[in-house]
Structure formats: C-alpha cells, structure tokens
C-alpha positions in Angstrom: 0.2 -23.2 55.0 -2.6 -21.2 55.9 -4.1 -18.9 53.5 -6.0 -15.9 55.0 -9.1 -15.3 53.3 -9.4 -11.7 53.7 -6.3 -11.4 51.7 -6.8 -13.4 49.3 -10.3 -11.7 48.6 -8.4 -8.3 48.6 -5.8 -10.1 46.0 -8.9 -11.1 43.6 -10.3 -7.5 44.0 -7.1 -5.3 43.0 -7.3 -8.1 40.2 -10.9 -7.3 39.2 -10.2 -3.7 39.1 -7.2 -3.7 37.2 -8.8 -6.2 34.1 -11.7 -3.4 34.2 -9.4 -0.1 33.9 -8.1 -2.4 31.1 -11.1 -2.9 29.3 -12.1 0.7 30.0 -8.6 1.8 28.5 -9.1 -0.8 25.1 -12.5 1.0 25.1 -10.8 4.8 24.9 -8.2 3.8 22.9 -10.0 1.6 20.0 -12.9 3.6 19.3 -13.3 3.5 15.3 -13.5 7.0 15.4 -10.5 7.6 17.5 -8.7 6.1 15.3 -9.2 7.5 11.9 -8.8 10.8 13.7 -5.6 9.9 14.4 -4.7 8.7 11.0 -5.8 12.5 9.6 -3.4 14.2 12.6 -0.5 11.8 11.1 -0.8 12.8 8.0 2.0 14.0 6.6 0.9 15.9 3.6 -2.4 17.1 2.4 -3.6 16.0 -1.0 -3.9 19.1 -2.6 -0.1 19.4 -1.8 0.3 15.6 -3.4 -1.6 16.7 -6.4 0.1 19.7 -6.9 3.4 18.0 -7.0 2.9 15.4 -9.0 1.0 17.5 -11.4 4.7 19.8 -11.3 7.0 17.1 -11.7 4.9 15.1 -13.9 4.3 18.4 -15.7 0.2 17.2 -16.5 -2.8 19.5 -15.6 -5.2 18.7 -12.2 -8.2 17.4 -14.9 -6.0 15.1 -16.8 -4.3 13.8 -13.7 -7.7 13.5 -11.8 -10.3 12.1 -14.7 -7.4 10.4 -16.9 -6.2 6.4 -16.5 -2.7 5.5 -16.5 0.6 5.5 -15.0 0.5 9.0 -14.0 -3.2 8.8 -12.0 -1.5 5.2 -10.8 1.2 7.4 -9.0 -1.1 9.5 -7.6 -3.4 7.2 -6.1 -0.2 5.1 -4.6 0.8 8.5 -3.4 -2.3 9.7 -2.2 -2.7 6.3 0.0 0.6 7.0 1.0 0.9 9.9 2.4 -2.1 10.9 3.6 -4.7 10.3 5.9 -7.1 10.0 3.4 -9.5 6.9 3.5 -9.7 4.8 0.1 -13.4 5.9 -0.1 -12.2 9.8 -0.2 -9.3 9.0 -2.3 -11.7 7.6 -5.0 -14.0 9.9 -4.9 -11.2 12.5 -5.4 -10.5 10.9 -8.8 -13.8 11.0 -10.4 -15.8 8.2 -8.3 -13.6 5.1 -7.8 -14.7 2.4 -5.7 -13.0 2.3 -2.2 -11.9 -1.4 -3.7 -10.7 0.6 -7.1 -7.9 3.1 -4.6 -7.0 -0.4 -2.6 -6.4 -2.4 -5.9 -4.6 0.5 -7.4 -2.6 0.8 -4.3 -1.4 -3.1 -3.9 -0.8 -3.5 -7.8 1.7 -0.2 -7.8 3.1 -1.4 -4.6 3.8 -4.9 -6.6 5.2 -3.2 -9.8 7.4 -0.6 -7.9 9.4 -3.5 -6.0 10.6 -4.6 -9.0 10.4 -1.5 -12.0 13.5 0.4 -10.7 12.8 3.7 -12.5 9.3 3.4 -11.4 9.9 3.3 -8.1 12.4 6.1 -8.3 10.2 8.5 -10.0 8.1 9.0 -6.5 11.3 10.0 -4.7 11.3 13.8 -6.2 7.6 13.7 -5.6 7.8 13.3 -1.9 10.3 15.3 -1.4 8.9 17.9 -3.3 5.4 18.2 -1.1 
C-alpha cells in the first residue's frame, strides 16, 4: 500500500480550508449583534400592539397597567417576553424601571403558575389573538 504524498497533502489542505470557511461561517452567523437583530425581525407583535390589547381586554388604562403590580402587569410582562423581540432590559424599563432579572423572574413564575391555573392560562388566548 503506497500512499502518495502529494495527495495526501492535497487531502489535509481541502481539509484545512473547509474547518476555516467553518469557523468563518460560526463567525457570521454568531455575532451577538446578529443575533438580537434577528430576534426583533421575528417578532411577531410590537409592544404597543401587546399593550393595547391587554389594556382592551383587560379593560385597565396604559398608567395603571404600566406603573401598577399585580396579576394584570404579570400578564403583560409574560406577554411582552412572549411575543416580542423585546430584550428583558427594555421590557423593564417599559414598566417603570424593573430590573432585567425583575422581567426574567416575572416571566418564569407566570410561566410556573399558568401550567397549572387553567383560567389563567386561558385568559392570554383572547389577548394574542387579539394583537
């Protein structure tokens, strides 16, 4: 078995090459950038149409939904996380200042209570399909 040198070299190079178009391609496609960008274009609602909504079906003014604690600003956050592309950082600063681990907390502990409170987890359902 004789191995010829020159192609084994020209083997190792097409390998070379393709491991550095891969890193160049991780390098395109990962940027952090890149990514949150993306997140925005998949958006599928804005958060003024979110607010609006829940403020309709809810039937509570922007203020009170926005400044306000409770159930109803709980909704809205879950919502918010939800359905846009909204980072937790601009989500709590939509709502008077929260922490960016305020919106996350919010988020997990609705998610929690919604898996088991039927009616609570039915009550987004005209919300959604309302924006």
């Amino acid at each position: 078995m004789s191995v010829n040198i020159e192609q084994s070299e020209g083997f190792v190079q097409a390998r070379i090459e393709e491991i550095e178009s891969l890193g160049r391609l991780k390098d395109g496609i990962l940027h952090k950038g890149e990514i949150a960008h993306r997140k925005q274009l998949q958006a599928a609602h804005g958060s003024e149409d979110i607010i609006a909504a829940i403020c309709s079906h809810l039937k509570v003014s922007r203020e009170d939904l926005l400044r306000k604690g409770g159930e109803n600003r709980k909704i809205a956050i879950y919502l918010m996380k939800k359905l846009t592309g909204m980072s937790n950082k601009q989500i709590g600063h939509l709502f008077g200042g929260l922490s960016y681990s305020a919106v996350a907390k919010v988020y997990q502990r609705f998610s929690a209570e919604a898996k088991t409170n039927k009616p609570l987890r039915k009550l987004q359902y005209p919300i959604i399909s309302a924006t």
